[in-house]
DRENMARMI-661372 format. One record per residue: residue number from 1; x, y, z of N, C-alpha, C in turn. Coordinates in steps of 0.001 Angstrom, whole numbers, plus 500000, padded with zeros to 6 digits. Atoms other than C-alpha are relative to their C-alpha. Layout:
BEGIN
ATOM  seq     n_x     n_y     n_z    ca_x    ca_y    ca_z     c_x     c_y     c_z
ATOM  NUM       X       Y       Z       X       Y       Z       X       Y       Z
...
END
This chain:
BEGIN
ATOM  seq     n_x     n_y     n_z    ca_x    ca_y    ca_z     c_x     c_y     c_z
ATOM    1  499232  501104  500591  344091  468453  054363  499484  498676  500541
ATOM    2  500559  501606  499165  342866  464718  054676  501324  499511  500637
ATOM    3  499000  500309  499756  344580  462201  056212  500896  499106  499071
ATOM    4  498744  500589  500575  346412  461050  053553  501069  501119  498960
ATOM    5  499186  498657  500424  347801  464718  052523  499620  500635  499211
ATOM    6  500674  499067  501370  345603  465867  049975  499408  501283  500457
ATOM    7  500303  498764  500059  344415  469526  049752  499508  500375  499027
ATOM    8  499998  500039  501465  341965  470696  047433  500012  501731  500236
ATOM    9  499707  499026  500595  342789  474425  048259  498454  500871  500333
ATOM   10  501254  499440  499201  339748  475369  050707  499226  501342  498712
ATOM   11  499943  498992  500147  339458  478764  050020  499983  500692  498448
ATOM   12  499929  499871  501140  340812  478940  046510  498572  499181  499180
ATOM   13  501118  500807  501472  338526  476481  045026  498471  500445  500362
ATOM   14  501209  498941  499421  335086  477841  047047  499860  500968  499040
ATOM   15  500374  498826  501170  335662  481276  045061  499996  499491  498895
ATOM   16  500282  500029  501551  336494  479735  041875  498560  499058  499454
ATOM   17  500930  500473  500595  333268  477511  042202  498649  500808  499591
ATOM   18  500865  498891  500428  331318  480510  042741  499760  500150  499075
ATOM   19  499941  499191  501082  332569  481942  040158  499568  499526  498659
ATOM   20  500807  500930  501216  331343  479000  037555  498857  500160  500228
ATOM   21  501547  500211  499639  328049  479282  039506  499257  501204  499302
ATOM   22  500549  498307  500744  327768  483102  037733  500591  499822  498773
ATOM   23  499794  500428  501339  329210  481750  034698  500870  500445  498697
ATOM   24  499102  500100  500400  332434  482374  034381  500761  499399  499583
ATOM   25  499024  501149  500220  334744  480277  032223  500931  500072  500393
ATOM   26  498409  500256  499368  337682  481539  033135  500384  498952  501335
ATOM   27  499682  500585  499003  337155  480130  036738  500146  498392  499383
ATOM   28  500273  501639  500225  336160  476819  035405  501425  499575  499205
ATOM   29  498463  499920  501004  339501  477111  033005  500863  499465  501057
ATOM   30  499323  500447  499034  341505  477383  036268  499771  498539  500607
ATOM   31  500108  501226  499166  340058  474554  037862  499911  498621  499207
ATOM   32  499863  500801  500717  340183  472523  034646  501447  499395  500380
ATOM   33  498636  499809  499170  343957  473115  035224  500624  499562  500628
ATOM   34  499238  500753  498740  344430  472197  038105  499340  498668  500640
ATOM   35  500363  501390  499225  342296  469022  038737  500174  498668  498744
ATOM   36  500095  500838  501184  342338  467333  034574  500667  499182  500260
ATOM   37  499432  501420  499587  345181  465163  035664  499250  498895  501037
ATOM   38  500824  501046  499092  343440  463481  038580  498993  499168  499419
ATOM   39  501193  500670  500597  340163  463125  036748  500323  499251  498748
ATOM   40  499347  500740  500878  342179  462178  033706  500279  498161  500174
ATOM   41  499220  501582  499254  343664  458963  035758  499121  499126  500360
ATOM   42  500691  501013  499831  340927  457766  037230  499400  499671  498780
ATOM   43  501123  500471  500915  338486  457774  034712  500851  499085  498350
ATOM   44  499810  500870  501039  341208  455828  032124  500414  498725  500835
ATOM   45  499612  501410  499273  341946  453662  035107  498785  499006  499513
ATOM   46  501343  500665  500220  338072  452625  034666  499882  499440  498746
ATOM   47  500281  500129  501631  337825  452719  030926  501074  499325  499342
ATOM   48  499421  500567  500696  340798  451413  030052  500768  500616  498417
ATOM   49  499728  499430  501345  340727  453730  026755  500122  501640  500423
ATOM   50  499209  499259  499769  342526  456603  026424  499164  501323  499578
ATOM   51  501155  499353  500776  339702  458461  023884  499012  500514  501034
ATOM   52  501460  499860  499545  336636  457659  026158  500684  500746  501805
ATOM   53  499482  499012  498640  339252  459032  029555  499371  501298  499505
ATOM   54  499930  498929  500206  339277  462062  027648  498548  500532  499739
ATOM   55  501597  499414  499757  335093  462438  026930  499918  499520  501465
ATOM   56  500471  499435  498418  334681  461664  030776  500519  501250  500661
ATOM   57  499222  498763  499384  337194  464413  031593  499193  501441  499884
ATOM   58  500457  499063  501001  335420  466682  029400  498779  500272  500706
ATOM   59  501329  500019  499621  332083  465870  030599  499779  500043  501747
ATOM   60  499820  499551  498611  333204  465850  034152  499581  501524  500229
ATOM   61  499689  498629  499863  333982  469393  033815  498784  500702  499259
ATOM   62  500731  499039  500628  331196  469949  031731  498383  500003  501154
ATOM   63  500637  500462  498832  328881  468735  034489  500438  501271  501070
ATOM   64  499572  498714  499166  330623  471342  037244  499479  501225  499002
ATOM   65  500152  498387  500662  329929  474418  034524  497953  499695  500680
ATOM   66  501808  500156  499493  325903  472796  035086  499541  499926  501331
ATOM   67  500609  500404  498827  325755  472103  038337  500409  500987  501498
ATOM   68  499416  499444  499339  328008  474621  040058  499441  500709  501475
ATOM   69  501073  499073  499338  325259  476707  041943  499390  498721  500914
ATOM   70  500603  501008  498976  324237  473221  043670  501176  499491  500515
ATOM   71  498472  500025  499132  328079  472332  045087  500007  501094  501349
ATOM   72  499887  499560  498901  328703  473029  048522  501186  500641  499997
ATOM   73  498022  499116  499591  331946  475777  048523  500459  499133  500438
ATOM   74  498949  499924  498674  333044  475010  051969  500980  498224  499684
ATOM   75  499146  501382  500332  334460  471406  050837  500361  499663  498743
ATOM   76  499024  499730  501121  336971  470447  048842  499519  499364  498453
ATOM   77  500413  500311  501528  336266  469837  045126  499903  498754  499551
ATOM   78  499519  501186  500848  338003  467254  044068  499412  498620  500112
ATOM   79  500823  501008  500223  336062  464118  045556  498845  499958  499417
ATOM   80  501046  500029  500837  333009  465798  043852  500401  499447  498589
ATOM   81  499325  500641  501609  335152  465034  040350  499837  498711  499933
ATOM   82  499256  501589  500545  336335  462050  041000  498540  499432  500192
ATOM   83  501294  500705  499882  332502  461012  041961  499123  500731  498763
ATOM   84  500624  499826  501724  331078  462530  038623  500750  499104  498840
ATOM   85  498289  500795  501189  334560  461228  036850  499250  498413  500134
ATOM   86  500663  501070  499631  333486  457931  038130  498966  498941  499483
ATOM   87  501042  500246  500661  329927  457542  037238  499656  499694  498808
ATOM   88  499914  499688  501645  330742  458611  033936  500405  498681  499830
ATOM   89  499328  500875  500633  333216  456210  033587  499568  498543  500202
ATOM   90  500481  501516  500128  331260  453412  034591  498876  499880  498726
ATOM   91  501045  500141  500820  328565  454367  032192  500497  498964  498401
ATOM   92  499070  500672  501198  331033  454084  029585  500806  498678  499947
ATOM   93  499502  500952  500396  332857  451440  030145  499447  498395  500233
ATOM   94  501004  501275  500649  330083  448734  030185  499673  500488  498760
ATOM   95  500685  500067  501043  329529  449423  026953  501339  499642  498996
ATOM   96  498539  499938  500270  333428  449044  026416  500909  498669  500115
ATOM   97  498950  501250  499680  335541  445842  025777  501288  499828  499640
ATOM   98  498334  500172  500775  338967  446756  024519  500630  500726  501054
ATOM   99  498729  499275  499430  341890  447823  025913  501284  500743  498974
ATOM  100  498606  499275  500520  344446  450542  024624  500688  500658  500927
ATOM  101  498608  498994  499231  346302  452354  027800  500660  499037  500787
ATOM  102  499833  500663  499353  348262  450102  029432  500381  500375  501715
ATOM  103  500279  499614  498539  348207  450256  033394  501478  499843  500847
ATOM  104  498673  499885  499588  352257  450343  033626  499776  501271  501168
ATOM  105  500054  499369  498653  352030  453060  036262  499385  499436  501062
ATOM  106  500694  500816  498618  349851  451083  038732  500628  499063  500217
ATOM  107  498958  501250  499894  352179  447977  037974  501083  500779  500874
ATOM  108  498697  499839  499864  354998  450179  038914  499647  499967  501412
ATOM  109  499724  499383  498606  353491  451552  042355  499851  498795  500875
ATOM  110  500403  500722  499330  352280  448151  043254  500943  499079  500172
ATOM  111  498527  500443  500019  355897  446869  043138  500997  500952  500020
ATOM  112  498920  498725  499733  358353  449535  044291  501099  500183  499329
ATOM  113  498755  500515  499977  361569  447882  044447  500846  500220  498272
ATOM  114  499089  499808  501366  364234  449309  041746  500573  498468  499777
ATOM  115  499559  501254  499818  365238  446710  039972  501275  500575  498547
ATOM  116  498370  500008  500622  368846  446728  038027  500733  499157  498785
ATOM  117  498972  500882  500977  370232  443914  036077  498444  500030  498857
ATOM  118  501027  500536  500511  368436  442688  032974  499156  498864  499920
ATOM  119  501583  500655  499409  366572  439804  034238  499489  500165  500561
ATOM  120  501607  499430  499263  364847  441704  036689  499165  500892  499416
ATOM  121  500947  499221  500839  364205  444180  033991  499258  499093  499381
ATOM  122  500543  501139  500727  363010  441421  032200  498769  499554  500978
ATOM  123  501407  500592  498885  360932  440159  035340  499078  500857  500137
ATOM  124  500854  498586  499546  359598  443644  036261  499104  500118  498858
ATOM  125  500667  499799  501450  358498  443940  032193  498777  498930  500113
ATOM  126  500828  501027  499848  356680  440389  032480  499213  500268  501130
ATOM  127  501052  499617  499392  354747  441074  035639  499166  501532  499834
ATOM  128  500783  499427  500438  353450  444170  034677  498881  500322  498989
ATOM  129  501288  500814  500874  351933  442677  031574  499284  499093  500916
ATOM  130  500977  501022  499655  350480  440078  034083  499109  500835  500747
ATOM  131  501067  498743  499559  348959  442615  035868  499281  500804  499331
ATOM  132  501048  499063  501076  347884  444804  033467  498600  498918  499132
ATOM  133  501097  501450  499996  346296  441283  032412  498318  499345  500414
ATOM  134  501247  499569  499119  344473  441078  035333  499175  500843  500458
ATOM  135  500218  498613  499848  343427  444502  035909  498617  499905  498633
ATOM  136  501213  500264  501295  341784  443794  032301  498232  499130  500351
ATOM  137  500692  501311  499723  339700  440606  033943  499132  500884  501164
ATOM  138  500467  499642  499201  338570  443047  036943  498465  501203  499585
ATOM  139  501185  499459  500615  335097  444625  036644  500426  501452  500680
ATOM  140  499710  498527  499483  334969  448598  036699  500132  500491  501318
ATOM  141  499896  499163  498736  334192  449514  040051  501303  499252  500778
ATOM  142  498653  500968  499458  337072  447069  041148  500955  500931  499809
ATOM  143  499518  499168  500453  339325  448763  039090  500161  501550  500493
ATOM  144  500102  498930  499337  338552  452516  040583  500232  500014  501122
ATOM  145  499224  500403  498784  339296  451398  043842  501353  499790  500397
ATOM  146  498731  500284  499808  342296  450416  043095  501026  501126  499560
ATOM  147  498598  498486  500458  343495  453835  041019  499743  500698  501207
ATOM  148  499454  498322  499344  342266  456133  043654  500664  499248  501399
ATOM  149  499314  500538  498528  343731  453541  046604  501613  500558  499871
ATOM  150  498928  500086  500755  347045  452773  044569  500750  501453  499508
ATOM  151  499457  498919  500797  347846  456015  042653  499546  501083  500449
ATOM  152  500509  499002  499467  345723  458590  044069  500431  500060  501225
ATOM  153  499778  500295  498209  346526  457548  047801  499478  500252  500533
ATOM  154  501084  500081  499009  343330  457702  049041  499665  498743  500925
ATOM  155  499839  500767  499202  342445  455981  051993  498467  499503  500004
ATOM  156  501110  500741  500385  339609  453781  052370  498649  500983  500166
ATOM  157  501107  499233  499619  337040  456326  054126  499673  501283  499263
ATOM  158  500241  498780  501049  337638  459004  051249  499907  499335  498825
ATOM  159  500568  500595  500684  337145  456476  048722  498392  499513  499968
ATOM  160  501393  500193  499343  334052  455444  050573  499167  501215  499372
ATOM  161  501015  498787  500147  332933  459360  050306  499813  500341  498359
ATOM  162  499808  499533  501368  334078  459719  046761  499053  499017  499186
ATOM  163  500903  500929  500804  332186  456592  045208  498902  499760  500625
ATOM  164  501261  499691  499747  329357  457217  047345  499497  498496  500917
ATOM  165  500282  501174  499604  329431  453724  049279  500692  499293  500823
ATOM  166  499693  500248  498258  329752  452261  052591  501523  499848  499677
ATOM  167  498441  500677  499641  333627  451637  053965  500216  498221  499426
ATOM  168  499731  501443  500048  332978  447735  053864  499938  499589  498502
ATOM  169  499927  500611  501232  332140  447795  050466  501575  500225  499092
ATOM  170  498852  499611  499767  335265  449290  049789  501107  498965  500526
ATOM  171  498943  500819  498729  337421  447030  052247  499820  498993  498626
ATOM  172  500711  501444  500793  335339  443960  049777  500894  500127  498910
ATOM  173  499752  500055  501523  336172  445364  046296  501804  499922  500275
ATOM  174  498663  499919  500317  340208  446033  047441  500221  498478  500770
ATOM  175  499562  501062  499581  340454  442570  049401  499818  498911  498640
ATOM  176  500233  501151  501108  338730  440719  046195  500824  500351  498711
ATOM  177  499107  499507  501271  340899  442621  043499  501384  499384  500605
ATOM  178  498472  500367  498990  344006  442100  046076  500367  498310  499732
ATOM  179  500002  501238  499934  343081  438358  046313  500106  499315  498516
ATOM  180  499769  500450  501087  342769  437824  043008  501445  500339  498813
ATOM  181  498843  499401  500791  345745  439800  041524  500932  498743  500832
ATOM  182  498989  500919  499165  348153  437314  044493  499702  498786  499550
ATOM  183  500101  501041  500982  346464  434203  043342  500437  499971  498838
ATOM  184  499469  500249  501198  347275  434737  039817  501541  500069  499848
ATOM  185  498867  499737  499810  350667  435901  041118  500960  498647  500555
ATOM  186  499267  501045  499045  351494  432890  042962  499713  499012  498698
ATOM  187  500030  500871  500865  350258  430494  040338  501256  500134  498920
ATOM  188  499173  499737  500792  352642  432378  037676  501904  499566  500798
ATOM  189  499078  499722  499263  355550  432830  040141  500594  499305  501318
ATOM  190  499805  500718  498552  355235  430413  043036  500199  500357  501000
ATOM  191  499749  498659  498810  356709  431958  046354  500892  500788  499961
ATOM  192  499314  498955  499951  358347  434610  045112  499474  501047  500755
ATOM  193  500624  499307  498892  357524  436426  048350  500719  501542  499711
ATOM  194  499713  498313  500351  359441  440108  046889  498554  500036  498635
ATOM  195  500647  499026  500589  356593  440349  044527  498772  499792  500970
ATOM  196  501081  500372  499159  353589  439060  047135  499660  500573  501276
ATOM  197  499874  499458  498583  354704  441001  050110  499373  500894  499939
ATOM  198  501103  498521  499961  353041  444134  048995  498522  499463  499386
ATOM  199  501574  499829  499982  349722  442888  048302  499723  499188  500978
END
């Protein structure tokens, strides 16, 4: 288990990669299964589109059926995904300028606080369009940093391993996404220090 609680299931996932490596679907079925949400998330965090999530997902997995026999068992799966998931999804989404999923789940985690009456529903509704806003304005690899920080709850040094690139760069892309999401926050909002405190 890392240290931020994840498990990809040592043991279990080892045999079932084998078992793609001899070219079994079923295994690969299982492990579709059980990882499609993850790889799902990031790769529409990146893309933005809901279509081209679903050919990286696809092609993620279709990638593991090819490559299986060169994967190391003894470690856990899943940052190999999310670093194929990834790739993919950067391929694709330079070539990509629209937006259709909106990024209401990352709005939500990046503001906790239940909120009750209807002008905070009202407030809560409006900053998550401003975010989702900005999120739009942020270049891909920005973006991926921030689903598997944010939503995934990876920590900086398994992000590092997963996108294949030093810690500091890492530290860079979530301080300059961070900095720029609070600037735009403060300009909109002034010192409303309950939405500023968490970034």
């Amino acid at each position: 288990m890392s240290e931020t609680g994840h498990s990809d299931k040592l043991g279990g996932d080892g045999a079932l990669v084998r078992q793609v490596a001899q070219g079994q679907i079923a295994a690969l079925e299982q492990l579709f299964v059980c990882y499609q949400r993850q790889v799902y998330q990031l790769a529409l965090g990146i893309t933005r589109d809901a279509e081209t999530a679903e050919e990286v997902l696809q092609d993620t997995f279709y990638r593991l059926y090819l490559h299986a026999a060169q994967i190391d068992d003894s470690l856990p799966l899943l940052p190999w995904l999310y670093r194929v998931a990834a790739n993919l999804a950067y391929n694709r989404a330079r070539r990509r300028t629209f937006w259709s999923e909106p990024f209401h789940t990352l709005a939500e985690r990046l503001w906790a606080p239940a909120r009750r009456s209807p002008e905070q529903v009202a407030e809560q509704h409006e900053l998550q369009a401003l975010v989702r806003a900005l999120l739009d304005e942020l270049p891909p690899h920005h973006r991926a940093v921030l689903v598997l920080h944010y939503l995934q709850d990876y920590s900086i040094p398994e992000i590092a391993g997963i996108l294949d690139c030093p810690e500091g760069t890492v530290k860079s892309r979530l301080h300059h996404a961070r900095k720029r999401l609070r600037g735009r926050l403060q300009q909109r909002y002034g010192g409303a220090a309950v939405l500023l405190d968490q970034l």
